[in-house]
N, C-alpha and C positions, 0 to 999 in steps of 0.2 A: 619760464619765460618763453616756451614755445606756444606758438596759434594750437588750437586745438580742432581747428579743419579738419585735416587730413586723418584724423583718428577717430571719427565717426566710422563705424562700422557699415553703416548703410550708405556714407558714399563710398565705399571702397569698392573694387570691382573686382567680381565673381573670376575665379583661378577658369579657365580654361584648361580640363580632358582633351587629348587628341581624341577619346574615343568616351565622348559624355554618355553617349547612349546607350551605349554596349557598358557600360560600369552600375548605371540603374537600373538598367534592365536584369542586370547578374545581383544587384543588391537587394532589387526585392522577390527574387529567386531567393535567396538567401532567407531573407526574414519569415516570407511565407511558409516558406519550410522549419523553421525556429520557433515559428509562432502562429500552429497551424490554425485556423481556423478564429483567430483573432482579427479585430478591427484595425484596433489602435496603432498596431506596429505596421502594418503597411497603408493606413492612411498620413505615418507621420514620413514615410519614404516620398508618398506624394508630396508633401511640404518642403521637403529639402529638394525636390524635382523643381516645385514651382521657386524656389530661391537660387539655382541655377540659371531658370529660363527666362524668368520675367523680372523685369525694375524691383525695386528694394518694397514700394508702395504696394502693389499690384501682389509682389509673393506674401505679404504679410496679410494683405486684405484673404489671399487663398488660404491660408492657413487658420484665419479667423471661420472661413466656411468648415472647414475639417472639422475643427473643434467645436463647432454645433452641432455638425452632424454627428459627432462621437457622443458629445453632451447629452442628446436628447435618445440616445442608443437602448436598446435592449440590455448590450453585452456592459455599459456603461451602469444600468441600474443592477445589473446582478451583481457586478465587482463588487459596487459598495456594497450588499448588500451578505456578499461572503465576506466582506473586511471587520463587517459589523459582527456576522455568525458567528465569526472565530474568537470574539472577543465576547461573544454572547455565551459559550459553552463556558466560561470558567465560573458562570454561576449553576451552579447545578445544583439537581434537588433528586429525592427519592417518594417514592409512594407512599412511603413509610413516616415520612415529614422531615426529614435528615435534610439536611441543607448548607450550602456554603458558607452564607451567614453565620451557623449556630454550632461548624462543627471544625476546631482545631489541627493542624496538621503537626506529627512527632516528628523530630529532626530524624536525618537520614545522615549519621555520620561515615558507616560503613555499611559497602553491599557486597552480596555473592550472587553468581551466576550459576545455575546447575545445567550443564550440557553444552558441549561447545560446536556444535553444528551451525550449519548457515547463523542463523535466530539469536543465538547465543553469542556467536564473535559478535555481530552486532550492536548487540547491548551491550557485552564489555566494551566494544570500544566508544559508546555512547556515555557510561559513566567514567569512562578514563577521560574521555573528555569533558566534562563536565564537574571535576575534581572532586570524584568520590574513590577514595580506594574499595578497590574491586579484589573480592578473593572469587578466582576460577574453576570450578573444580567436575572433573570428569571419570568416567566408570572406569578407567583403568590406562593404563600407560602411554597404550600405543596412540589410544583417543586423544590423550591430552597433548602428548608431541605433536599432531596432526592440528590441533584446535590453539594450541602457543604459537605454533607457525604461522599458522594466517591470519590469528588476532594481531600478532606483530608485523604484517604485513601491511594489515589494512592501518595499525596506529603511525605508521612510518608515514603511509601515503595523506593519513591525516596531518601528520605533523607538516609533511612540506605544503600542504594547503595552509598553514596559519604560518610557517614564516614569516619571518619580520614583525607580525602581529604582538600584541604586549604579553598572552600566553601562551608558556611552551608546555607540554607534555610531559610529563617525565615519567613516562612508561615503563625504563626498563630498571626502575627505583622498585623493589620487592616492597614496600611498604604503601604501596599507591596500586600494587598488581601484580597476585601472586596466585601461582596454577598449583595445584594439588587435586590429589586422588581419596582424600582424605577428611570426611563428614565432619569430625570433631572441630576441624576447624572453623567450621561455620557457630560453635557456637557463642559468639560475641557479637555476630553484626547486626545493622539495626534492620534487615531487609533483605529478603531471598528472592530468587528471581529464577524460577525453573522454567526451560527453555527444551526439553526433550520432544523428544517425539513423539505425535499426536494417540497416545494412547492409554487409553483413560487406567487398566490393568499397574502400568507402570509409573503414572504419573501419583496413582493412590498411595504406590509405596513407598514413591521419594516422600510425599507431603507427610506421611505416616512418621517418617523418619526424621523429619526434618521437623516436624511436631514436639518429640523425644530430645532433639540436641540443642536448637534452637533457643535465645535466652527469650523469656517469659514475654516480653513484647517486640518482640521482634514480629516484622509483617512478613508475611509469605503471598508470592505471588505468583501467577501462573500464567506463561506465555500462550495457552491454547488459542486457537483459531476460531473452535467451536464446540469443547465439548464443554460439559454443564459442572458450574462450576459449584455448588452446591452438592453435587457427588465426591469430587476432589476433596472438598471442605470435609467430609463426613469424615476419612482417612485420619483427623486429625483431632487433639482434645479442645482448637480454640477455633472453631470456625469462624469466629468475630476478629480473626486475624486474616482472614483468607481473603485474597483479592485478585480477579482476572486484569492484566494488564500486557492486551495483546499491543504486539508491536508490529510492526507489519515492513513487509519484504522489499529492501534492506536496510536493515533496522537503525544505521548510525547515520543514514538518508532522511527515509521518510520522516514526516513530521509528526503525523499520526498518529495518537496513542488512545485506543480504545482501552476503557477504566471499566470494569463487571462487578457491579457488586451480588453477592448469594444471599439469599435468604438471611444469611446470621453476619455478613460485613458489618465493620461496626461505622459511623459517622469519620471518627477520626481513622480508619483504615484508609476511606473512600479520601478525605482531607489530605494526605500524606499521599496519596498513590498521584494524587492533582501537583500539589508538590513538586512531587520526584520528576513529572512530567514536566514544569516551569522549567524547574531547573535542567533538565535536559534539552532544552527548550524546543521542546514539542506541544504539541495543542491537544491536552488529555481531553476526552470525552465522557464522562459520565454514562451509561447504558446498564438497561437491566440484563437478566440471564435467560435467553432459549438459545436454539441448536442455531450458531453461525451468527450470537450475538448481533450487529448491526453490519456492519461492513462486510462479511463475508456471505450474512443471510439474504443482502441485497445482490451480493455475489450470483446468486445459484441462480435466480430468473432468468439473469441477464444473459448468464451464460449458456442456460438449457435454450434461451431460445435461437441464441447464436449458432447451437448443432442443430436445432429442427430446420433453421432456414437452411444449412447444408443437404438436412433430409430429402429436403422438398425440393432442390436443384440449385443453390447457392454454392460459391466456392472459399474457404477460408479466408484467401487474399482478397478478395471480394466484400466478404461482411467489415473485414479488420479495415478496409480503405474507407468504407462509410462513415465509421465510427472514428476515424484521425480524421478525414475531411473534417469531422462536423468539432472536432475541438480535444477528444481524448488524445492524449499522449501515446495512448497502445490500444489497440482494437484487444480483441476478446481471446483470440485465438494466437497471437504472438505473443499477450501475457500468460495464458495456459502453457504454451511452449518455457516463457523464461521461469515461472516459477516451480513446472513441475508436472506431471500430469498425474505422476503416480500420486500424489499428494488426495487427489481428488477419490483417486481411486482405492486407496487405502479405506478414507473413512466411507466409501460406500460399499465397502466390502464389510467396514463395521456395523451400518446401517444395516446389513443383509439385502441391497439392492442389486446385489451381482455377487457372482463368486460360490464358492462351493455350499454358502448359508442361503441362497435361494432355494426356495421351495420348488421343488420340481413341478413342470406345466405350467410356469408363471409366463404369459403370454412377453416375445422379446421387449417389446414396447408397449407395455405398459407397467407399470407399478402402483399397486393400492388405489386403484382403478382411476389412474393419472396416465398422460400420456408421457411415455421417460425415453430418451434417445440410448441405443447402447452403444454409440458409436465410441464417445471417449474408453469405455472396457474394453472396446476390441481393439484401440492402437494400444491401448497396454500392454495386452495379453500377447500383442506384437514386439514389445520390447521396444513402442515407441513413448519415451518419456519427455520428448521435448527435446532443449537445447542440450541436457546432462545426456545425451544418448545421441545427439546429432541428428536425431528424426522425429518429429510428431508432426502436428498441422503442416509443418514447413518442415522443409528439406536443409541442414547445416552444413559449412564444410567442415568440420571435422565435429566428433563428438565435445561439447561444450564451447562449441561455435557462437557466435551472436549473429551471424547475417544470415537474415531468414531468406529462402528462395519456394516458391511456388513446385509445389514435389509432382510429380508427371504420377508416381505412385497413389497417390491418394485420390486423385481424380478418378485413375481407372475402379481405386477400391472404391470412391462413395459411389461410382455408378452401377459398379456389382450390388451395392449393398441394396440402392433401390431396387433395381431387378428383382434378387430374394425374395426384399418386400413389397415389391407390387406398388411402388411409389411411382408417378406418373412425374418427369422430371418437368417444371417450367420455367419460366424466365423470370428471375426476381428483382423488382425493381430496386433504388436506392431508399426512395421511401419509405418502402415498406419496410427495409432492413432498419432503418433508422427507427420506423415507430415500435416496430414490434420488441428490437432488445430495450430501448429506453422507458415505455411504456409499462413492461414488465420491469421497470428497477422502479419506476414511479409509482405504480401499485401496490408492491412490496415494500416501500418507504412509508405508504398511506395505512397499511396494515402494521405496521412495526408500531406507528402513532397511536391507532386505534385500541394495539395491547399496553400500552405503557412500557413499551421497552424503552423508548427514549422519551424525553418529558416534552420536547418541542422540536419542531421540523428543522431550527440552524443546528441540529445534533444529529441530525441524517446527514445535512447538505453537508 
């Protein structure tokens, strides 16, 4: 029985800030920074500016221009465009004619984890979350107490993220998540998941092993980053069990799940590993097998070319600003810090690209008559590994720091290092920094299509 006048929204009159403009101006600080290199979020700050400042008609008529101008965007046709990709990889196919269509997924009632390092807490806490029990299991004691401790850390911080939500956790139930030192236990579950360290020697022996205990169809999986999976496979009597299913860094985060199949995978391996991905609810990718697979093989251009432009008289902090300017999350050289440097440097010391397996009189810069930066081997060889050491590109305050600072060190060392080599230092502009690392991931993308490593371009993007 009341008039419904005064409950129009649009005549009601706008609240009055003592300090309007000082509060917009700190909010779209705020978003630019949140959502760098985005349209959408700071042309919708402008909206809520013009519904402050102008009649109810007048703000709504502004906000009908934003939204055409977003409409008819670049960054507006790509959204849709990755919303579609991501829904476009779960059909996937093989060279071989295997395909989504034609090839059945095995339930996954129980899995194991082999190795509890970063990689591995990870995934366990990815299938505890995802209500599969998980059996844990590591080379010996002291690993496993070190690898139970932080698995239960990181499911704790999980748990208080889904409070109040309709599922709880129930992690510290031994029947949904249990740690041992001890093979034999693995052999009931429907699915392995080996997570050690990238080294092919080692990883031959667990799958050798794991071939032997393992019940008859059980899938075996292998967390590598890049090495070839079809050698792993060999270690074992069922290589049509064998499947790469890297996860990528940190693993109960990203969404990511690049799927490898070997030479001998079978349809329903590749079905099941797509599967376990749903259910994890990550966005599995299908990819064939060379060195650094799809994601990390688009990795190495981007990143050699990010050292050459230091070569040439660029600064870390410098290439890494271009590349969040223009829309990544982390430039090239504070991701090398947080995930590691010696990581890189390990397998290029497998490669024989450095380290005591170089052939003696291999010119510093160059390799297999390529031009190769050896800057990354020399902060190693420095004992600088990134943020796990407090020093690489950037300077940390403590060892395993996160706030990267601009190191006065590094400067003076890349200008020694030119000296040495007779590099003429100049001024690099932003564009070039921009064309040169992306350009070299877009060529590399264009090459990855042309071998059939991935079947279609929404499987790179």
């Amino acid at each position: 029985g009341q008039p419904l006048g005064p409950r129009r929204l649009s005549l009601k009159p706008v609240p009055k800030l003592p300090d309007m403009e000082a509060f917009l101006r700190e909010a779209l600080v705020q978003v630019k920074k949140r959502a760098r290199g985005c349209l959408a979020p700071e042309l919708c700050v402008q909206a809520v500016r013009a519904a402050t400042e102008t009649p109810f008609a007048e703000g709504v008529r502004r906000e009908r221009e934003l939204f055409r101008l977003l409409l008819s965007s670049g960054q507006a046709q790509a959204l849709q465009y990755a919303f579609f990709a991501e829904r476009a990889v779960h059909r996937w196919a093989t060279p071989g004619g295997a395909s989504w269509s034609s090839a059945a997924p095995q339930p996954v009632r129980t899995a194991a984890v082999v190795g509890l390092g970063t990689m591995g807490r990870g995934i366990v806490t990815s299938l505890v979350k995802a209500n599969i029990p998980v059996v844990a299991l590591e080379q010996d004691l002291e690993y496993l107490n070190k690898g139970r401790k932080a698995v239960m850390l990181l499911l704790e911080r999980e748990a208080m993220k889904m409070e109040g939500g309709a599922q709880t956790l129930d992690f510290h139930n031994p029947a949904r998540l249990q740690f041992t030192v001890d093979f034999d236990l693995l052999h009931d579950v429907d699915l392995v998941i080996e997570a050690v360290f990238e080294n092919m020697a080692l990883k031959k022996e667990i799958f050798h092993k794991l071939s032997k205990i393992c019940k008859p169809g059980a899938l075996l999986c292998t967390n590598t980053s890049a090495l070839n999976i079809d050698e792993i496979a060999s270690a074992t009597s069922r290589p049509q069990q064998v499947i790469g299913t890297h996860f990528f860094s940190p693993a109960h985060v990203m969404r990511l799940l690049e799927i490898i199949y070997g030479r001998h995978t079978s349809p329903t391996a590749i079905a099941t590993a797509m599967q376990l991905a749903k259910t994890l609810k990550k966005v599995g990718v299908v990819v064939g097998n060379c060195f650094g697979f799809v994601g990390n093989r688009m990795m190495f251009p981007y990143i050699q070319q990010a050292v050459f432009l230091l070569e040439e008289g660029s600064r870390p902090e410098a290439v890494d600003q271009v590349l969040e300017d223009f829309g990544f999350k982390i430039g090239p050289f504070r991701m090398s810090d947080l995930a590691g440097l010696d990581v890189g440097w390990r397998s290029r010391k497998d490669q024989g690209l450095t380290g005591p397996s170089l052939p003696a009189g291999t010119p510093a810069r160059q390799r297999h008559g390529q031009r190769y930066s050896p800057l990354p081997d020399l902060l190693c060889e420095q004992g600088r590994f990134g943020q796990k050491t407090g020093q690489g590109w950037y300077q940390y305050e403590k060892a395993g720091g996160r706030t990267a600072t601009p190191d006065p060190w590094l400067h003076h060392f890349l200008s020694q290092y030119r000296d040495t080599h007779g590099i003429k230092t100049r001024f690099i502009d932003q564009e070039e920094i921009l064309e040169r690392c992306l350009f070299s991931l877009i060529n590399e993308g264009f090459a990855i299509l042309a071998e059939g490593i991935a079947s279609g371009p929404e499987h790179l993007d």
